[in-house]
C-alpha positions in Angstrom: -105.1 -2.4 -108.2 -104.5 -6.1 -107.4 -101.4 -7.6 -106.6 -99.3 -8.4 -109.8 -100.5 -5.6 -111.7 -99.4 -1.9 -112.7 -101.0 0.9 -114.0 -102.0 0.3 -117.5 -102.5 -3.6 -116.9 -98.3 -4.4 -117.0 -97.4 -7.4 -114.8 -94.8 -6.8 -112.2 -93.4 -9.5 -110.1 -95.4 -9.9 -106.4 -93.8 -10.0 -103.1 -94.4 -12.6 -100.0 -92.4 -11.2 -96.6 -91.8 -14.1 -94.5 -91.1 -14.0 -90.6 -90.5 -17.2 -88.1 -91.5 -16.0 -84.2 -91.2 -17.5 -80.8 -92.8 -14.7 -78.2 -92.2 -11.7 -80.1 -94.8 -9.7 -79.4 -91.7 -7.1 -77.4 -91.1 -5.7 -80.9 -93.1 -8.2 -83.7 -95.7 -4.9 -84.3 -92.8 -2.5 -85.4 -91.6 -5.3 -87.8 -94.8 -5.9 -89.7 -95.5 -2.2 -89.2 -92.5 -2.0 -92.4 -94.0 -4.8 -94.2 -96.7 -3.2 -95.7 -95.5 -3.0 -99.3 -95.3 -6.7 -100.2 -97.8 -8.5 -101.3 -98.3 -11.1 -98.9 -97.2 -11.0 -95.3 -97.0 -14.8 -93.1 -95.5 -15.0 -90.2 -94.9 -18.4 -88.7 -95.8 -19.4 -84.8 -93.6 -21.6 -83.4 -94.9 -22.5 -79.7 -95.7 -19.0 -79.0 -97.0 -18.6 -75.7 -97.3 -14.3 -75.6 -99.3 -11.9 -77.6 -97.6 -13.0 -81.0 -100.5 -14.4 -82.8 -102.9 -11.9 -81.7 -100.4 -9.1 -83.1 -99.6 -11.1 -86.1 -103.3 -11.6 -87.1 -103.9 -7.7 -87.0 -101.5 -7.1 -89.6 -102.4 -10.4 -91.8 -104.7 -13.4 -91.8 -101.5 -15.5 -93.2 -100.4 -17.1 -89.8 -98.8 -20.7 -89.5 -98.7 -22.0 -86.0 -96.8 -25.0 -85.1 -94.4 -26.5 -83.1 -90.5 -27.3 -84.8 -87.0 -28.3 -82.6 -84.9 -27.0 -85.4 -84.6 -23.4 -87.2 -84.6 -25.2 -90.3 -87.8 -26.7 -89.7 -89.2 -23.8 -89.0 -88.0 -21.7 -91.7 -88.2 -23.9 -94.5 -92.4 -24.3 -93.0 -92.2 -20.2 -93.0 -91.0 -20.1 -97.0 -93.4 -23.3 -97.8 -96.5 -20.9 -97.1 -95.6 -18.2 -99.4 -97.3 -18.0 -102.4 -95.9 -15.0 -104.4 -93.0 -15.2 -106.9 -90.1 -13.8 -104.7 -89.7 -14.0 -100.8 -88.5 -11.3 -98.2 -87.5 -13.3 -95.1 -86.8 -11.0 -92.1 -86.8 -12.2 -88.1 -88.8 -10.0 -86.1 -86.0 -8.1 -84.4 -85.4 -6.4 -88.1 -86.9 -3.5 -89.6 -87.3 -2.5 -93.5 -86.9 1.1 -94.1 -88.8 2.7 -96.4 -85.7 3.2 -98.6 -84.7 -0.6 -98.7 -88.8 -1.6 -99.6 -88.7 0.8 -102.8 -85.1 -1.2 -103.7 -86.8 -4.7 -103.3 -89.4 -3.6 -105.4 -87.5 -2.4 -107.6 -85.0 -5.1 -107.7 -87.7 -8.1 -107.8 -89.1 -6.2 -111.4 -86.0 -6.1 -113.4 -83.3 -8.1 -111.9 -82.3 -11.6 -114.3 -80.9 -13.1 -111.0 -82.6 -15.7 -108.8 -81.5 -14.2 -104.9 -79.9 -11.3 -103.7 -78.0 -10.6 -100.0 -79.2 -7.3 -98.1 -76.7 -5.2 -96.4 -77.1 -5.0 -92.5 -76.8 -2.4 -90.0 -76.7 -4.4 -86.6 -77.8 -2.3 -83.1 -76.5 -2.8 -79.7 -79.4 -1.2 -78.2 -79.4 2.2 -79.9 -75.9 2.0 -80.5 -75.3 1.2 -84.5 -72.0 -1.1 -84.6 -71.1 -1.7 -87.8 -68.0 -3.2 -87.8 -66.7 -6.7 -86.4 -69.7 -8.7 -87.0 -69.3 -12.8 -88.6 -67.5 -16.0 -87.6 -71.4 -17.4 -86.4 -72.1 -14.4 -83.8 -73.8 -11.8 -86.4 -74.1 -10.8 -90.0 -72.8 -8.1 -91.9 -75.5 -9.1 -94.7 -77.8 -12.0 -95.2 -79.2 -13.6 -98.2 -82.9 -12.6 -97.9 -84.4 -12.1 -101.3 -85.0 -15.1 -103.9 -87.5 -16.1 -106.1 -89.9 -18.7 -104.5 -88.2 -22.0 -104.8 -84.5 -21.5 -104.8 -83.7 -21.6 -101.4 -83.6 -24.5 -98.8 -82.5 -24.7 -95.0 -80.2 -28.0 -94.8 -80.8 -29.6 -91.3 -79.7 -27.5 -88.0 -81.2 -26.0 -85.1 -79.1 -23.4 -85.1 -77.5 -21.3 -88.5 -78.2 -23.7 -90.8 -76.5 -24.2 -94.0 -78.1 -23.4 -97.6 -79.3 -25.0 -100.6 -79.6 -23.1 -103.8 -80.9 -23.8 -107.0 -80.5 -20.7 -108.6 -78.5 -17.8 -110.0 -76.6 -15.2 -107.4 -77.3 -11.5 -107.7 -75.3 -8.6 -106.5 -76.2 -7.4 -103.8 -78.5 -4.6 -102.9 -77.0 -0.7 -101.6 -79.8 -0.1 -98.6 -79.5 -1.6 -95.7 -81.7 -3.7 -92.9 -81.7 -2.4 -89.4 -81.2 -5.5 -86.8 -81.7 -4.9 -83.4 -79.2 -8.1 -82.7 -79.2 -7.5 -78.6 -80.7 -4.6 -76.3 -77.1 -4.3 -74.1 -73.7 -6.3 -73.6 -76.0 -8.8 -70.9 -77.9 -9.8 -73.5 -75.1 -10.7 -76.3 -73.8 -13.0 -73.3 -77.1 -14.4 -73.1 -77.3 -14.9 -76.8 -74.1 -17.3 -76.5 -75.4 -19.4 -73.9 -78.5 -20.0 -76.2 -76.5 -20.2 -79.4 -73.8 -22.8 -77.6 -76.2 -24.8 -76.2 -78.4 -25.0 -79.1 -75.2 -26.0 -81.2 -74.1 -28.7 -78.7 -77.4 -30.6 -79.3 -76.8 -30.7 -83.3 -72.8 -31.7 -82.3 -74.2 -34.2 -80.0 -76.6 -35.6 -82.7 -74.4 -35.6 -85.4 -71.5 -38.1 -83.1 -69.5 -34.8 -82.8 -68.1 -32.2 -80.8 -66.6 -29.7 -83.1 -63.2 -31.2 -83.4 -61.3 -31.7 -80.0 -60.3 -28.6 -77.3 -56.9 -27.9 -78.8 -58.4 -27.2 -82.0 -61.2 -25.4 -81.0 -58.8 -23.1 -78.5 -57.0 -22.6 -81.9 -60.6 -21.6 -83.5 -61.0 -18.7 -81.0 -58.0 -17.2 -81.4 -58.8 -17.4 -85.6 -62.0 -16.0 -84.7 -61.3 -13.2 -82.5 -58.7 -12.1 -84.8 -61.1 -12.1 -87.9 -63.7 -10.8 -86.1 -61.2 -8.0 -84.1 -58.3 -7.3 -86.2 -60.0 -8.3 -90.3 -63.2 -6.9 -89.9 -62.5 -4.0 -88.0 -64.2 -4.9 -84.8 -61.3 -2.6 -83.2 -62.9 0.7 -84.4 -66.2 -0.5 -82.1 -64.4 0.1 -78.9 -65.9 -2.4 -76.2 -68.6 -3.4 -78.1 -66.1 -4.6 -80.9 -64.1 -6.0 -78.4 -67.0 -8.4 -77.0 -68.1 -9.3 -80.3 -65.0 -10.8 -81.3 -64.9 -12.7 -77.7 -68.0 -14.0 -78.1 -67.4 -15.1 -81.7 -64.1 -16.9 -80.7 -65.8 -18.4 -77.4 -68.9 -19.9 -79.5 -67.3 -23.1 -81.0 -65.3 -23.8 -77.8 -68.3 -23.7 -75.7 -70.6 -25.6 -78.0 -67.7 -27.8 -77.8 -67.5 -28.1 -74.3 -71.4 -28.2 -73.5 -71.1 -31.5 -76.0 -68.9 -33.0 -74.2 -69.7 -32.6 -71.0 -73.4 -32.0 -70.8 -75.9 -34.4 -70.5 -79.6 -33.8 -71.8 
């Protein structure tokens, strides 16, 4: 039975799963391993060096290689390559349980709606923290489903904003597992590579985020949202440096643009 088609000849809307990798091949295997049920997998090269592509190409023959400065280069290139009605885009550190694919496939037949957010469960190595997550340093949900064409990454090398052209669905019950960092070592290394990355769009853009008083004032906003409004509290430690981190992102992107030279 050919993609597009039930059992009795009744159309059903098809499925393109999208994901961007830079030297993934650690954990890209397991990710396409839960991919199966679309459609149409692609996965998108950019200046991989590792085993990515020869990984990618024994799960699909859809494989974009290139070479892009900014995440929004390379995810918009990701989405442009997809051919099938609606889009799944996942990052390779995230896994689709069987649960969550029956969901999409259900949701993509009979929703009226144009995109939908899906729910996230974020790991700490094994360690599930649910709570605390936001303010640029993690995502309690993400919108990752939407018909072909509705969605567009504005400009940034790093979180970019969002276009849409279309109609906002609620948003689904199951959740994506995202294995965000394997230990507390590599969240820190996370915000030297988000803060620096940051710096060079600030830098670009004749900015640095507002001036040192302000963004002191941003962390203590941050922490507290991240800490005290989403619960980061009931994580223990691991709450505890989520909310640093998310508070200490802005001032050090901040700083690194004003004091760092290319």
């Amino acid at each position: 039975m050919g993609a597009g088609e039930r059992e009795g000849g009744m159309s059903k809307a098809t499925l393109s799963a999208v994901v961007s990798v830079k030297d993934e091949d650690r954990q890209l295997a397991d990710c396409l391993a839960c991919l199966k049920f679309a459609d149409e997998i692609v996965v998108l090269l950019d200046k991989c060096t590792d085993r990515s592509k020869e990984i990618a190409l024994s799960f699909t023959n859809r494989v974009v290689e290139g070479n892009w400065d900014k995440e929004s280069q390379r995810r918009n290139a990701g989405i442009a390559a997809c051919t099938m009605d609606w889009v799944l885009e996942v990052d390779a550190d995230e896994r689709v349980s069987e649960a969550l694919a029956q969901e999409i496939r259900a949701t993509i037949d009979n929703t009226p709606f144009d995109w939908h957010e899906i729910p996230v469960d974020n790991y700490v190595g094994s360690r599930l923290v649910r709570h605390g997550w936001g303010a640029s340093f993690g995502k309690a949900a993400y919108p990752g489903l939407f018909k072909r064409g509705v969605k567009l990454w504005k400009e940034a090398r790093l979180h970019p904003p969002l276009d849409w052209n279309g109609k906002k669905g609620p948003m689904l019950k199951e959740r994506l597992a995202h294995y965000v960092d394997r230990d507390l070592s590599d969240m820190l290394k996370r915000l030297n590579k988000y803060s620096s990355a940051r710096a060079l769009d600030l830098r670009e853009q004749g900015g640095t985020w507002g001036g040192t008083w302000r963004n002191l004032i941003r962390f203590v906003s941050r922490f507290f949202k991240c800490y005290v409004m989403r619960r980061g509290y009931r994580e223990g430690g691991y709450g505890l440096m989520i909310a640093i981190c998310a508070g200490l992102y802005p001032l050090i992107s901040h700083l690194k643009a004003k004091l760092e030279k290319d």
